[in-house]
C-alpha positions in Angstrom: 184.9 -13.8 -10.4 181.0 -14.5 -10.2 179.9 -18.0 -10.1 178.5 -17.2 -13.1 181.5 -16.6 -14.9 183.0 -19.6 -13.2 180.5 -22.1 -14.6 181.0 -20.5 -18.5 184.8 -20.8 -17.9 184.3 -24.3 -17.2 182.1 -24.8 -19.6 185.1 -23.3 -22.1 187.5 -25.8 -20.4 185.0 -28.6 -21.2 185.2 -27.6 -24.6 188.7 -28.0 -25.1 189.8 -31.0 -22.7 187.1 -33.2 -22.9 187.7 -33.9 -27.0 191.8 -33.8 -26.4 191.2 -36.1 -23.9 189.3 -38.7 -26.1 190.4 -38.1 -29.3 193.9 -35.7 -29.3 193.3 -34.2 -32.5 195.7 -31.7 -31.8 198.7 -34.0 -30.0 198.2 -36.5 -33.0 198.4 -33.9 -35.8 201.7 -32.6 -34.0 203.1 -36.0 -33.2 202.8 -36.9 -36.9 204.1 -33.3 -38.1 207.3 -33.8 -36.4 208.1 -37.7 -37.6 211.0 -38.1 -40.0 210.5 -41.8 -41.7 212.3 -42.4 -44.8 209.6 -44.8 -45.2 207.1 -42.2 -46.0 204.3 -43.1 -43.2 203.8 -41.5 -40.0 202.0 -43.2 -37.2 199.5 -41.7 -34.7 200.0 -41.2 -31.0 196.6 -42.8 -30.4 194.1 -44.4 -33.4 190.9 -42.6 -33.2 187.9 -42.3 -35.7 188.5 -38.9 -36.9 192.2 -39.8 -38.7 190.1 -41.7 -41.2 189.0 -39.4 -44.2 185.2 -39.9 -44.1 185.1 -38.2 -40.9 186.8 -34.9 -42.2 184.1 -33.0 -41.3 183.9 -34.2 -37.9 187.4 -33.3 -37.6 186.8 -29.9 -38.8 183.9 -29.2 -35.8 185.5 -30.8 -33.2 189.0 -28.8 -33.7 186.5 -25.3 -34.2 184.6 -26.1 -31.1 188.3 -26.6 -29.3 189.5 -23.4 -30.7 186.0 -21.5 -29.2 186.3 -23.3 -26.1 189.8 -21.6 -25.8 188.8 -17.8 -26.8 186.3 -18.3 -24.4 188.7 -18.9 -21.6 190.9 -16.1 -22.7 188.2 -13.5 -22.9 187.2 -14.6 -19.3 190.8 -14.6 -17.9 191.3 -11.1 -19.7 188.0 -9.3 -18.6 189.0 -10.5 -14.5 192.3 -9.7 -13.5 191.7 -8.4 -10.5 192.2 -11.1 -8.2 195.6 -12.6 -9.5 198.6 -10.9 -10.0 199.8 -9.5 -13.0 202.5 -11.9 -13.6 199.9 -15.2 -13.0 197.4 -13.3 -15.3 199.8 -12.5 -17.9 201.0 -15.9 -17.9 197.4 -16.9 -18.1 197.1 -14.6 -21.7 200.5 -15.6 -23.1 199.4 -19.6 -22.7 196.1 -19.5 -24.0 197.4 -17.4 -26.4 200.1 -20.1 -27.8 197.6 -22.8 -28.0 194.8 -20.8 -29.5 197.8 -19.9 -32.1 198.5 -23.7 -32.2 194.7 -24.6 -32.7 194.2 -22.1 -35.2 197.0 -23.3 -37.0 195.8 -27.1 -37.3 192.2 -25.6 -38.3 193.6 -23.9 -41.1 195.7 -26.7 -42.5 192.4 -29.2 -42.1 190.4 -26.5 -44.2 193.3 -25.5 -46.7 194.7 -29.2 -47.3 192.4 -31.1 -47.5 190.9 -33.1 -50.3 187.5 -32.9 -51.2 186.3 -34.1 -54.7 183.2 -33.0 -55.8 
């Protein structure tokens, strides 16, 4: 891999784990997906800024920008194979595959469910 392609890989890293590291917009949607409370309410893994519904939008970008960052670092891990072997590089594709499936999925609920009154 050229150092160029290392720095844009890193750069796609950066755009995935530094906003699940500050805000976990994709650990608190699936933490709250998978409570059972007969009360009704769910409760966050962490309180951040973007669970309150002003800063849908915000929401929206940041879990976009995640699900770029991670594209990124599949079409990097895809395009050089040649210095891993095909077991590490498959495992590679088949886990940045499951969370771009898992990324995808929260962007499409954010922009199908949510409520915006015009």
């Amino acid at each position: 891999m050229t150092k160029n392609q290392k720095i844009w890989m890193w750069v796609f890293v950066a755009m995935f784990a530094i906003p699940e590291i500050l805000w976990s917009p994709i650990l608190n949607f699936y933490y709250q997906l998978s409570q059972t409370n007969r009360s009704g309410g769910t409760y966050p893994l962490r309180y951040n800024f973007l669970q309150n519904s002003d800063n849908l939008n915000y929401l929206r970008l940041i879990i976009f920008m995640q699900l770029i960052g991670l594209l990124g670092v599949l079409i990097i891990v895809v395009k050089n194979k040649n210095g891993r072997s095909k077991l590490l590089s498959y495992l590679y594709i088949t886990l940045l595959s499951i969370l771009m499936l898992i990324v995808g999925f929260l962007l499409y609920f954010t922009l199908v469910f949510s409520i915006n009154i015009m």
